[in-house]
MDAnalysis code that builds the backbone (N, CA, C; Angstrom):
import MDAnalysis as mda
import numpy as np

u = mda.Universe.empty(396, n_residues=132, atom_resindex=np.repeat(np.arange(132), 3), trajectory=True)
u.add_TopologyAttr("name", ["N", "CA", "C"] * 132)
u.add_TopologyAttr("resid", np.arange(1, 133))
u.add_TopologyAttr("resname", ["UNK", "UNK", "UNK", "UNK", "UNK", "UNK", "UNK", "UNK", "UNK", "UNK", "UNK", "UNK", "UNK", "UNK", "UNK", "UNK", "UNK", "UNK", "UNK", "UNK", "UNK", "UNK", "UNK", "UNK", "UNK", "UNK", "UNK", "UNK", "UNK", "UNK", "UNK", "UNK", "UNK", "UNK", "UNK", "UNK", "UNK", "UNK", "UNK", "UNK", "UNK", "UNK", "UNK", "UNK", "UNK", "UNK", "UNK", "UNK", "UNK", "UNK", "UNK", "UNK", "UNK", "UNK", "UNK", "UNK", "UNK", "UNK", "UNK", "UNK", "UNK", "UNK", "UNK", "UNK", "UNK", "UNK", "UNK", "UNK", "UNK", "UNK", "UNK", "UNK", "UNK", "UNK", "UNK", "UNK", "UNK", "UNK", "UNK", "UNK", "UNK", "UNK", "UNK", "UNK", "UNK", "UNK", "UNK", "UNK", "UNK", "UNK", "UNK", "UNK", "UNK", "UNK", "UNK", "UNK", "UNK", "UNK", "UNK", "UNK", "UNK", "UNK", "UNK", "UNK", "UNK", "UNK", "UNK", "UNK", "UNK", "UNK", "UNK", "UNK", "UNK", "UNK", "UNK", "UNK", "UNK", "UNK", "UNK", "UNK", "UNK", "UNK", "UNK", "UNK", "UNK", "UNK", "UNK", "UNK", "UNK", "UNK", "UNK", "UNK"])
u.atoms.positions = np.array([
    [-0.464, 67.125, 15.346],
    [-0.487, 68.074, 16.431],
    [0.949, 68.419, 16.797],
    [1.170, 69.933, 17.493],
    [2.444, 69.935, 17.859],
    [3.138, 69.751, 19.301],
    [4.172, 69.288, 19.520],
    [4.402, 68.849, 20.452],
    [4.135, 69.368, 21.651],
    [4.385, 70.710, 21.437],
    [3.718, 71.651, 22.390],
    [2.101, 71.544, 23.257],
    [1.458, 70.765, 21.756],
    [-0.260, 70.877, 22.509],
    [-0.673, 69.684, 22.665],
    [0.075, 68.863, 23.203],
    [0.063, 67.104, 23.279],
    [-0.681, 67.376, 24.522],
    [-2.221, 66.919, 24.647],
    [-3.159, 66.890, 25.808],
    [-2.396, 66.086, 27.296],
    [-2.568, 67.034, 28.245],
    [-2.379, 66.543, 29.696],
    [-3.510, 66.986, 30.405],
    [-4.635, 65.953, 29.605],
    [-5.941, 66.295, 30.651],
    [-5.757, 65.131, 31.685],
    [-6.722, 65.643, 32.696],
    [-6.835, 64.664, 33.915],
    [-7.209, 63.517, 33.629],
    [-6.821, 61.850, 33.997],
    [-7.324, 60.601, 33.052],
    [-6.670, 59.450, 34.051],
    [-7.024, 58.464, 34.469],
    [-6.816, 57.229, 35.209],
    [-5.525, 57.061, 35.019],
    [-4.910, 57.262, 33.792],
    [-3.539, 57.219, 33.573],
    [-2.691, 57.880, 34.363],
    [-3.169, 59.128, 34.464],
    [-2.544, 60.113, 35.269],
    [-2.318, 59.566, 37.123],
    [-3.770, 59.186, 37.367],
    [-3.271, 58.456, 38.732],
    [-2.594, 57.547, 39.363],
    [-1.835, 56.638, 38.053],
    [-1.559, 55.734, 37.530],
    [-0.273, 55.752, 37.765],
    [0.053, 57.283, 37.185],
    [1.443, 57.422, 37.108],
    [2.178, 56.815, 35.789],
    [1.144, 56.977, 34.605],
    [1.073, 56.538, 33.349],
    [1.170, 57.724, 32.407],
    [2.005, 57.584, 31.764],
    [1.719, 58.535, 30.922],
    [1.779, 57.678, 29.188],
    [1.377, 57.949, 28.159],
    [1.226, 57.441, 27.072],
    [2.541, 57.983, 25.901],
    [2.700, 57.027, 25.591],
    [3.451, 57.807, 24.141],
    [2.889, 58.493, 22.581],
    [3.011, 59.622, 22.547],
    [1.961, 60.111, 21.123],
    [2.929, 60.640, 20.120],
    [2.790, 60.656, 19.294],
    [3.742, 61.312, 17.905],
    [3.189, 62.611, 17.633],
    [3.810, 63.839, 17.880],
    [3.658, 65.139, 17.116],
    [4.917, 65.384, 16.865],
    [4.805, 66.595, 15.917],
    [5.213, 67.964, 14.909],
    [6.306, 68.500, 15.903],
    [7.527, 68.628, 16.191],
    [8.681, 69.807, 16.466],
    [8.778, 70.903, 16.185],
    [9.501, 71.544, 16.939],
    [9.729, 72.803, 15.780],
    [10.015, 72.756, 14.419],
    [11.062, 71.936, 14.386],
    [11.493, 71.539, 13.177],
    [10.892, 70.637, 11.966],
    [9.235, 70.889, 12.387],
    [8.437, 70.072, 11.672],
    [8.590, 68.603, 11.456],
    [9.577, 68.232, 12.474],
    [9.952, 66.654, 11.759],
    [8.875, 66.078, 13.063],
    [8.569, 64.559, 12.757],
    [8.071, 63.807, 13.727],
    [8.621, 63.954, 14.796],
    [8.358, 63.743, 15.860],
    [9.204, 63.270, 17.234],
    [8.011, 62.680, 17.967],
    [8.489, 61.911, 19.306],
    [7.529, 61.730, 20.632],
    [7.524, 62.446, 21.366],
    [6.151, 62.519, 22.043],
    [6.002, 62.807, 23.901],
    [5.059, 61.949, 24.664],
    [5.188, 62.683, 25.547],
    [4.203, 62.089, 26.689],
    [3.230, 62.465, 26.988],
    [2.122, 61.854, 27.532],
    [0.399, 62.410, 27.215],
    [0.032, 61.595, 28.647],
    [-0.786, 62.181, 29.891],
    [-1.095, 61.927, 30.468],
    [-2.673, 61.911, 30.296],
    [-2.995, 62.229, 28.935],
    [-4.186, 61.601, 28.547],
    [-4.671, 62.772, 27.784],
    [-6.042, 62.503, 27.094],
    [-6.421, 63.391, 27.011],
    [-8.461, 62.851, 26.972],
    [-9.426, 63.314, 26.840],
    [-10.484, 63.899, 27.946],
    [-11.563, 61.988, 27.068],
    [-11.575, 62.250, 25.050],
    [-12.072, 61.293, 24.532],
    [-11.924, 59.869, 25.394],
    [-9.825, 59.880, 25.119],
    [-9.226, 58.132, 25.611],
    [-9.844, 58.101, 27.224],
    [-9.770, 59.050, 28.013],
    [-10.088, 59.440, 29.153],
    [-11.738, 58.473, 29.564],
    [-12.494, 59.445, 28.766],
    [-14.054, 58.199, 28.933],
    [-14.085, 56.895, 28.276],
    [-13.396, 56.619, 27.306],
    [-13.267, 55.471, 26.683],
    [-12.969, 54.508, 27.709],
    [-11.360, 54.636, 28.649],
    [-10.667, 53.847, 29.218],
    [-11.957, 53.928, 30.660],
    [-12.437, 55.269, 31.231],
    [-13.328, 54.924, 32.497],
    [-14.575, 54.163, 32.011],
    [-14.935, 53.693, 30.471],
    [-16.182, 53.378, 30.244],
    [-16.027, 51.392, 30.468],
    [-14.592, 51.385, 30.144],
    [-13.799, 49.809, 29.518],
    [-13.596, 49.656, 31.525],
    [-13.401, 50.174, 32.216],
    [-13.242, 50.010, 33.640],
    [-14.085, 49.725, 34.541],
    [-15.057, 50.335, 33.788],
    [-16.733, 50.245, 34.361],
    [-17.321, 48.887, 34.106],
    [-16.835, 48.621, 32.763],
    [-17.511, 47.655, 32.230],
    [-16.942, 46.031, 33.046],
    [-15.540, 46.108, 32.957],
    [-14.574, 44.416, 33.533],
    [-15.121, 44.883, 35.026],
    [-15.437, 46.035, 35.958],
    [-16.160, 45.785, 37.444],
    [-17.161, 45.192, 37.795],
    [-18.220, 45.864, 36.442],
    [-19.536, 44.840, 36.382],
    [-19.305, 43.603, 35.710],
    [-18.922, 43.007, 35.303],
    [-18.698, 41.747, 34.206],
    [-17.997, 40.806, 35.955],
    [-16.942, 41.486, 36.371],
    [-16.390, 40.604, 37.689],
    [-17.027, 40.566, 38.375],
    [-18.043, 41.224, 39.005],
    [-18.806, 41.409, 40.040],
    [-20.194, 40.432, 39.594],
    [-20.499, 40.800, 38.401],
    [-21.656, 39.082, 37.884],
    [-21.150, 37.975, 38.189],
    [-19.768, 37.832, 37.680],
    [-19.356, 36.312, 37.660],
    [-18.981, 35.720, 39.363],
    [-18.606, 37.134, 40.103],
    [-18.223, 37.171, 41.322],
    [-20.191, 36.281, 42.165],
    [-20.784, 36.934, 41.904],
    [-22.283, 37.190, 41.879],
    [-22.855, 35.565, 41.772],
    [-22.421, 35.268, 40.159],
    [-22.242, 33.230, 39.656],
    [-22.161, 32.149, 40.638],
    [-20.828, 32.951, 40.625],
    [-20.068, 31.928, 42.074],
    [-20.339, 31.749, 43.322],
    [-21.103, 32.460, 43.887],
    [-21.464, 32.229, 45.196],
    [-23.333, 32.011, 44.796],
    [-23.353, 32.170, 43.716],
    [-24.955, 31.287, 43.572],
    [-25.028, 29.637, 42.966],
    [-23.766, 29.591, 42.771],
    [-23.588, 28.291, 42.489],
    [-23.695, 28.097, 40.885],
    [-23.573, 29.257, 40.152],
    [-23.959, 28.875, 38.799],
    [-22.475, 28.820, 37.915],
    [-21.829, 29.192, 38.271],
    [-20.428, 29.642, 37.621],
    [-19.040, 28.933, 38.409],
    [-17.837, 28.500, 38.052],
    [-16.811, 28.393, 39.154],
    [-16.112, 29.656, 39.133],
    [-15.167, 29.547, 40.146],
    [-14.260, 30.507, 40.445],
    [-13.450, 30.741, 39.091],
    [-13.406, 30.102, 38.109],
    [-12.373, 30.325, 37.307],
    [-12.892, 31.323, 36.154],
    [-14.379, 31.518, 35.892],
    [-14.524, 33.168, 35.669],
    [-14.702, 33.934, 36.090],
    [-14.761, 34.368, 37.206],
    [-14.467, 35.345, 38.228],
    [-13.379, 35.395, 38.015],
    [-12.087, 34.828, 38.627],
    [-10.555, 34.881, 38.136],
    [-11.054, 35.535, 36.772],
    [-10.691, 34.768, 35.725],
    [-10.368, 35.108, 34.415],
    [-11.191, 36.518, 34.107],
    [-12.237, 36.702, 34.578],
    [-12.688, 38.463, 34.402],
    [-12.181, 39.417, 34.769],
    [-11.503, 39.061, 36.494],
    [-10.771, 39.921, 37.002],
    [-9.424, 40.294, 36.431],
    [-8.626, 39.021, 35.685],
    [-7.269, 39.249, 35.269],
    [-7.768, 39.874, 33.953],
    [-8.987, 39.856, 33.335],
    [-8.945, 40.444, 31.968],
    [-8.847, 39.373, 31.175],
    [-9.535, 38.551, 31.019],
    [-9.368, 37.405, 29.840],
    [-10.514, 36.589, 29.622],
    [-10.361, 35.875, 28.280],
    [-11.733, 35.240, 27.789],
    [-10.965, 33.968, 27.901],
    [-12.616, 33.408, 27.218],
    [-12.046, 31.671, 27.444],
    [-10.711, 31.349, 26.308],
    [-10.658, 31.657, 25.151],
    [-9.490, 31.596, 24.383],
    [-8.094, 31.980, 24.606],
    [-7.864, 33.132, 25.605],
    [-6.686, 33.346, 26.184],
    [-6.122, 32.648, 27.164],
    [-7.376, 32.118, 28.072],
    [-7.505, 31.236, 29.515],
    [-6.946, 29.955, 28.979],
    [-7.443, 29.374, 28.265],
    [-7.368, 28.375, 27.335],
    [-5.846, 28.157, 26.771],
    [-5.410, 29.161, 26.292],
    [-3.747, 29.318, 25.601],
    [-2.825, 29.387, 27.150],
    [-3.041, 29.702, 27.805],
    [-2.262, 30.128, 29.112],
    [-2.671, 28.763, 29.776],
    [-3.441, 28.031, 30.134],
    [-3.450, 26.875, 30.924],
    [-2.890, 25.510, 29.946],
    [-2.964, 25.728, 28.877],
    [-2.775, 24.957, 27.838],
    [-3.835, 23.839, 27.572],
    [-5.007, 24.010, 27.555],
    [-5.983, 23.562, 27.476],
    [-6.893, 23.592, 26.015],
    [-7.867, 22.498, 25.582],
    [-8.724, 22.894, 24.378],
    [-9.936, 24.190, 25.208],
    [-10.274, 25.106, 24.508],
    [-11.281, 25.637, 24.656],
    [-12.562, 25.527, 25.199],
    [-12.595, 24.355, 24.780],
    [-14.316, 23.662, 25.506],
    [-13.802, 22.995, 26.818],
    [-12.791, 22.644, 27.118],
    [-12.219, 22.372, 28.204],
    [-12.475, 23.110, 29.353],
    [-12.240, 23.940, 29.279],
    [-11.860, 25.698, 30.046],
    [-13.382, 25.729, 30.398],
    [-14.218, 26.027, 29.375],
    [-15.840, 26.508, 29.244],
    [-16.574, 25.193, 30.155],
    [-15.742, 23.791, 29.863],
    [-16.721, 23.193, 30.724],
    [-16.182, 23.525, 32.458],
    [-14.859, 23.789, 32.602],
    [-14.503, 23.969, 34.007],
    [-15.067, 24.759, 34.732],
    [-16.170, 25.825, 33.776],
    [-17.019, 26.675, 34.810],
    [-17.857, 26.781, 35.222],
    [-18.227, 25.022, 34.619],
    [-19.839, 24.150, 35.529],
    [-18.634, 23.889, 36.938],
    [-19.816, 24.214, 38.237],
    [-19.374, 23.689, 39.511],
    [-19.668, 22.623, 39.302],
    [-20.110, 22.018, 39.167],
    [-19.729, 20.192, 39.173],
    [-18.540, 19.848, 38.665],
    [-18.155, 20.139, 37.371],
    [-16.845, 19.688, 36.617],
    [-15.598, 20.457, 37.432],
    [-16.100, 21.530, 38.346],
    [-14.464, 22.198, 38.869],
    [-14.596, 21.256, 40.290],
    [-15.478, 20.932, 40.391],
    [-15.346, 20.329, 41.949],
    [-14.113, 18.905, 42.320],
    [-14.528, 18.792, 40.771],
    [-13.531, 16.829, 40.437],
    [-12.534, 17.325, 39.618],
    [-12.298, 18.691, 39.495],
    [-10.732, 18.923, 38.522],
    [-9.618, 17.862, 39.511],
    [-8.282, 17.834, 38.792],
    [-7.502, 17.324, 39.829],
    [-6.671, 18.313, 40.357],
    [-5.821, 18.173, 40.832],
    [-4.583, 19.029, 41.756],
    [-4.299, 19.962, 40.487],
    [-3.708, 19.076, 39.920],
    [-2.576, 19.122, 38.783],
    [-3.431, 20.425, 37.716],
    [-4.267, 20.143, 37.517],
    [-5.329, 21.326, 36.688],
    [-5.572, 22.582, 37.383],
    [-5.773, 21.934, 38.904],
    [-6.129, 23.219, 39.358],
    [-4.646, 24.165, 39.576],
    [-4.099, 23.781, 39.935],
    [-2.570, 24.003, 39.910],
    [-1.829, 25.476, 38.789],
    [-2.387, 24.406, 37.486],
    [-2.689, 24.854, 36.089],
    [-3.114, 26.880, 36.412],
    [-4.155, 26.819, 36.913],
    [-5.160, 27.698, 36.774],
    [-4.333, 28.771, 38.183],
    [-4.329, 27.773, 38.905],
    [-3.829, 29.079, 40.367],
    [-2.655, 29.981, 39.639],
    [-1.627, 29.181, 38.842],
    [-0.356, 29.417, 38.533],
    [-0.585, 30.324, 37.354],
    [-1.438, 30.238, 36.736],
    [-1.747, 31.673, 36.002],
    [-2.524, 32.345, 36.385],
    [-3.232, 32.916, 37.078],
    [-4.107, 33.945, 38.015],
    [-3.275, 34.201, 39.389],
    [-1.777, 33.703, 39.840],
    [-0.502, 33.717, 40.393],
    [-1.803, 33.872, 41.810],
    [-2.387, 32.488, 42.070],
    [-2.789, 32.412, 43.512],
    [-3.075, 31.010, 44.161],
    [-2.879, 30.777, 45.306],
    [-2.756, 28.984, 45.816],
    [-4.154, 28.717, 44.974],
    [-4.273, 27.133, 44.865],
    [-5.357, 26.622, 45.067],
    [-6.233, 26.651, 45.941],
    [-6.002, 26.972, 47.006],
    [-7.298, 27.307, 48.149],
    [-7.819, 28.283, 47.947],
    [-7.043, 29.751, 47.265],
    [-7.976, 30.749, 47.039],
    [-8.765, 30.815, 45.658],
    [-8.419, 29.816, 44.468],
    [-8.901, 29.463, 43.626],
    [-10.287, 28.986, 43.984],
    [-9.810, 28.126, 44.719],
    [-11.717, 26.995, 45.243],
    [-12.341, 27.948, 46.261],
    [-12.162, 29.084, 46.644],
    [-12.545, 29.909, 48.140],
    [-12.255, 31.498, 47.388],
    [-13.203, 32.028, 46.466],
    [-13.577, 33.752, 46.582],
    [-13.587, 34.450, 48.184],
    [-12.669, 35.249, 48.398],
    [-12.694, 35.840, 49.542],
    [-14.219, 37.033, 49.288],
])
């Protein structure tokens, strides 16, 4: 495409104050960059992927105050992450993580773990154990 017709449709990005980097055509036919405040496809893609982590947080949000889930997938949905990333960032085995989101097993974590977890979701431990 040429640089000229690099899409600036309306897009979350745009409200964002985001704009994207895309590769088109110059005058001079050679490559160059610009800037793309979106265009209409990435546009539903990104509102479909937005839709989706609100409902996914709002279940786990949902978990947690039914007693089925701990706070730490709620966190980890909201920041955007699975148990394998959660897992690399707390420095934990995997099944570790997965068992911390039985409320029984988060209830007897220690300081030091929970600590772990506030310090990557960057919030005290009280709001860790306490969903506002």
């Amino acid at each position: 495409m040429k640089k000229k017709e690099v899409p600036q449709d309306k897009s979350n990005l745009e409200k964002a104050n985001i704009k994207d980097m895309v590769y088109a055509v110059d005058e001079n036919g050679e490559y160059t960059t610009a800037l793309s405040t979106g265009w209409e496809p990435k546009s539903i893609a990104l509102d479909n992927a937005i839709k989706d982590i609100e409902e996914r947080t709002a279940a786990a949000k949902a978990r947690f105050f039914n007693n089925e889930s701990s706070s730490i997938e709620y966190y980890m949905e909201l920041h955007k992450m699975d148990i394998p990333i959660l897992a690399s960032y707390v420095g934990l085995w995997q099944w570790r993580v997965k068992r911390h989101l039985k409320p029984s097993v988060f209830r007897k974590l220690s300081t030091k773990t929970l600590q772990k977890y506030a310090d990557v979701f960057e919030i005290s431990i009280d709001q860790l154990k306490n969903i506002d």
